[in-house]
C-alpha positions in Angstrom: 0.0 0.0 0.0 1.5 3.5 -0.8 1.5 6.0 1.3 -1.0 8.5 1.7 0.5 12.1 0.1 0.6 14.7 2.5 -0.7 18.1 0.3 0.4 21.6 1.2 -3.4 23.1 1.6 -6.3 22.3 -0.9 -6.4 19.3 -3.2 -6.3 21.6 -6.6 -6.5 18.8 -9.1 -9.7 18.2 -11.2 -11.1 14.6 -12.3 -13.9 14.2 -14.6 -15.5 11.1 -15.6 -17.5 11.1 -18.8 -20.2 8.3 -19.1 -21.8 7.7 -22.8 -24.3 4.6 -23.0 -26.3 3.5 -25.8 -29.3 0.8 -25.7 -30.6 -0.6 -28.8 -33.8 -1.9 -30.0 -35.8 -3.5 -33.0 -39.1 -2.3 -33.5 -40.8 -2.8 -36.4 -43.2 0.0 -37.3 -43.9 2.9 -36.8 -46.0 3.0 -34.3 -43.8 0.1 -32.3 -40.8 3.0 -32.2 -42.7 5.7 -31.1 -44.1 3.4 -28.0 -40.6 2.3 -27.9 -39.5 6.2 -27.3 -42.1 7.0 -24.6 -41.1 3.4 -23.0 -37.9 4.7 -22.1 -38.6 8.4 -22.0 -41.3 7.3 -18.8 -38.2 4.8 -17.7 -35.4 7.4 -17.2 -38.0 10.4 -16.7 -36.2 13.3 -14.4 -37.1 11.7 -11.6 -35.6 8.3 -11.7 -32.4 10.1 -13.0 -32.5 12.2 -10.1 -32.7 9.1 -7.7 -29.6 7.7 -9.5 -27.4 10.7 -9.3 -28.6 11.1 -5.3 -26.7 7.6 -5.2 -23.9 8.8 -7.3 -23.6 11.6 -4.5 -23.9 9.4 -1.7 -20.9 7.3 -3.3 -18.2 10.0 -3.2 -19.7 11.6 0.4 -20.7 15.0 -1.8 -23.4 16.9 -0.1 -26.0 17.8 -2.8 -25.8 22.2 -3.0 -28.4 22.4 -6.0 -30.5 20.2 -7.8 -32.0 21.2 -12.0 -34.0 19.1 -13.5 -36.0 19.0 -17.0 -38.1 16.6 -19.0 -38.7 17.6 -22.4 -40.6 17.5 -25.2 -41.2 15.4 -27.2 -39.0 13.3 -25.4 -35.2 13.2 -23.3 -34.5 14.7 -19.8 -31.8 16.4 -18.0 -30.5 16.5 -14.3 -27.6 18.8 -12.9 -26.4 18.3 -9.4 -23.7 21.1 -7.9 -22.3 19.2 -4.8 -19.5 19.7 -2.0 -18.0 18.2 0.2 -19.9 19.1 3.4 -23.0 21.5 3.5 -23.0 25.2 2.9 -25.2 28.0 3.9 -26.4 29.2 0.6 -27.0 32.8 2.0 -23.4 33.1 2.8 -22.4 32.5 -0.2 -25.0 33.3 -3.0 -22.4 35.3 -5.5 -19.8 32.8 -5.5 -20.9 29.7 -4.4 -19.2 27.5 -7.2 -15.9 29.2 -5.6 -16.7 27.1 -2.6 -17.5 23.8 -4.3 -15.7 20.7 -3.2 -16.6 18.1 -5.5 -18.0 20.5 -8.4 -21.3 19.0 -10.3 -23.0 16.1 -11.8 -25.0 15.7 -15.0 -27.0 13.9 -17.0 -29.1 14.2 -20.1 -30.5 11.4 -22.2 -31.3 11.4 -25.8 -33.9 8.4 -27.1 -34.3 8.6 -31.2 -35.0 6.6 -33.8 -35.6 7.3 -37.9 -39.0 7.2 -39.5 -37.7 4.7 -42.5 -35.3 2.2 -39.9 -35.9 -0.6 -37.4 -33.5 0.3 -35.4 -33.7 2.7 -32.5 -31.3 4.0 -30.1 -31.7 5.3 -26.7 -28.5 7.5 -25.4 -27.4 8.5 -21.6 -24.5 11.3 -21.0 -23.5 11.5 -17.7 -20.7 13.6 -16.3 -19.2 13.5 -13.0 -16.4 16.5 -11.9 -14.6 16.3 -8.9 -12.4 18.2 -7.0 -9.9 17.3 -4.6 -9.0 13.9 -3.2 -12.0 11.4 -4.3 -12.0 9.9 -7.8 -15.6 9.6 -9.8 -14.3 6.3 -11.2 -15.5 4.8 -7.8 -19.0 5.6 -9.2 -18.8 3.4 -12.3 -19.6 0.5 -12.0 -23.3 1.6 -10.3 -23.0 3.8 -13.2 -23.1 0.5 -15.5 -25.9 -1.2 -13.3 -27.8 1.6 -13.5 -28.7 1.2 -17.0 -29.3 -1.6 -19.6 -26.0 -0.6 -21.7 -25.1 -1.8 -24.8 -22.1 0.0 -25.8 -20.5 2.4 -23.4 -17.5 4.9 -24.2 -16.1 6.4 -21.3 -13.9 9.2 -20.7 -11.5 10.0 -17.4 -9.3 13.2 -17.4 -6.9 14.5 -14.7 -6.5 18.2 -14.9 -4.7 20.7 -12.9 -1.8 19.8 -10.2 -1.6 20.0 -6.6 1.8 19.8 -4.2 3.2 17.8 -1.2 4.3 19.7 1.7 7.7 20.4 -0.1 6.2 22.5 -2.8 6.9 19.5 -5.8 3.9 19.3 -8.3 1.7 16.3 -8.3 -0.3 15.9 -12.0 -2.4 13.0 -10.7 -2.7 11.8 -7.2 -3.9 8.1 -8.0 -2.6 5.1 -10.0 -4.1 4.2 -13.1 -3.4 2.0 -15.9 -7.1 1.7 -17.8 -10.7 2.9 -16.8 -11.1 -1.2 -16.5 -9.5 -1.7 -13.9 -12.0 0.5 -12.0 -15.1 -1.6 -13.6 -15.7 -5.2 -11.8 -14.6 -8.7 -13.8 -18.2 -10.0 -13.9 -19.3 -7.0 -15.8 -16.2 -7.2 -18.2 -16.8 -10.3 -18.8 -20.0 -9.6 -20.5 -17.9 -6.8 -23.1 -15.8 -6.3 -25.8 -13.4 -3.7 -24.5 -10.7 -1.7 -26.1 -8.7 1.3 -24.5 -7.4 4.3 -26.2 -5.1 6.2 -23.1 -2.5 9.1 -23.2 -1.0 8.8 -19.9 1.5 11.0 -19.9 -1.3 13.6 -20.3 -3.7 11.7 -18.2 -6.2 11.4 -20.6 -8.3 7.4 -20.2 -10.5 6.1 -22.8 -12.1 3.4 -23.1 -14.6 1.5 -25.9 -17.1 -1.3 -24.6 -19.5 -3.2 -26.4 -21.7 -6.2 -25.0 -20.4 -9.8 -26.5 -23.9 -11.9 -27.1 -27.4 -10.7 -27.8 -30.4 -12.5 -26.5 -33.4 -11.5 -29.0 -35.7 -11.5 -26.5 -33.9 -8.2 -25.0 -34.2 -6.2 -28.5 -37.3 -6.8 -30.0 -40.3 -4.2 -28.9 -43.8 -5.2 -29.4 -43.2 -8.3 -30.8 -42.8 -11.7 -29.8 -39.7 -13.1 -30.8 -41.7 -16.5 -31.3 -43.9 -15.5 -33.6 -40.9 -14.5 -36.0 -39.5 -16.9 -38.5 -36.3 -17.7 -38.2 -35.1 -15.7 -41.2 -36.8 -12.6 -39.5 -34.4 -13.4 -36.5 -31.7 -14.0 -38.2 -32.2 -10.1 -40.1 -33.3 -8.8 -37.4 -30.0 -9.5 -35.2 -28.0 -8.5 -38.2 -29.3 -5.2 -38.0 -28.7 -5.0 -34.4 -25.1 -6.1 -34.3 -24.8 -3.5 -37.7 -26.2 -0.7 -35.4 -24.0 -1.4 -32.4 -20.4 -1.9 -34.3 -20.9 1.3 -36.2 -21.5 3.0 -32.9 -18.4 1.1 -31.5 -15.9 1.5 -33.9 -17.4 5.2 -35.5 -17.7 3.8 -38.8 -20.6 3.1 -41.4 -18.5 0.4 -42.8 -19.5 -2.7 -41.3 -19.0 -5.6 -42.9 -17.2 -4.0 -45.4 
């Protein structure tokens, strides 16, 4: 175990972890994506979000300053936390209260879509978590991943900033770190492709996940996979694994 670094006053450094998840689904008509969209729009509504990010807060001890929330229309929502590290009186500090913030902000904002002449439709979460000081918002992940049926995930961690020791020598990241994986558990790797994409000396973590098998049963909406011949099943998971390498790799080449 390394020893703990003793800081000259404040913790100065910045870490951000940016969370991007996409679920996929087959629907057939028209009418099956549109019920489709309000299925997850009602699922991960404001509120449920807000319940998630309350136990994102709880995980890295912030105390929750100011909470924003938003459904829209016709569909999507949005939640913004500020947080610190232990409570303020707002009145004390109303014109420059983000000067006092501890463990800065979380956010989330989901994007459900699909196209009027495709199958396919696509259901997106951002989430950002910005923390200042001592405690990393990797230690959040892997509820993160729990928290949402995720078929492909790209995740971003970035140290900014520096802070000193006692002696006055700069410190660029106060934690070790090799890939965002190690932070995420082995049963939940398991179930991914993963590929990592890091600049260390810069402190900049990426990382590229995609989920390994599909059971139909999880993609179709409004049908029963059942009632599907198996030629149907066998196009209709073509164009799901189509739809999820092209948002994995970034390309419209697949298969190509």
């Amino acid at each position: 175990m390394h020893e703990k670094l003793v800081l000259y006053g404040f913790n100065n450094l910045t870490k951000t972890l940016s969370y991007n998840i996409y679920d996929v689904c087959y629907a057939k008509t028209r009418e099956e994506r549109q019920a489709y969209v309000s299925y997850i729009d009602n699922q991960y509504n404001s509120d449920r979000l807000t319940n998630i990010l309350m136990e994102v807060s709880s995980g890295i001890n912030a105390k929750v300053l100011n909470i924003s929330r938003q459904d829209y229309e016709p569909q999507g929502a949005s939640v913004n936390f500020l947080i610190a590290n232990e409570e303020l009186r707002l009145n004390d500090y109303e014109d420059k209260i983000l000067a006092h913030l501890d463990k800065s902000h979380i956010t989330v904002h989901t994007f459900p879509e699909y196209h009027p002449d495709q199958t396919i439709s696509t259901f997106r979460v951002d989430i950002e978590v910005a923390t200042c000081g001592t405690i990393s918002p990797l230690n959040t992940l892997d509820f993160l991943i729990s928290s949402f049926d995720s078929d492909i995930m790209t995740i971003d961690y970035r140290v900014r900033g520096f802070t000193r020791d006692e002696a006055g020598k700069k410190y660029f990241i106060d934690h070790e770190i090799g890939s965002i994986q190690d932070y995420i558990s082995e049963e939940t790797l398991a179930l991914y492709e993963a590929t990592d994409v890091n600049v260390e000396q810069s402190n900049i973590f990426h990382t590229k996940m995609m989920i390994k098998e599909l059971d139909l049963e999880n993609y179709v909406f409004g049908q029963k996979v059942s009632d599907l011949s198996e030629e149907e099943q066998k196009s209709i998971m073509k164009q799901l694994q189509r739809e999820m390498w092209e948002i994995y790799s970034g390309s419209n080449l697949y298969g190509e």
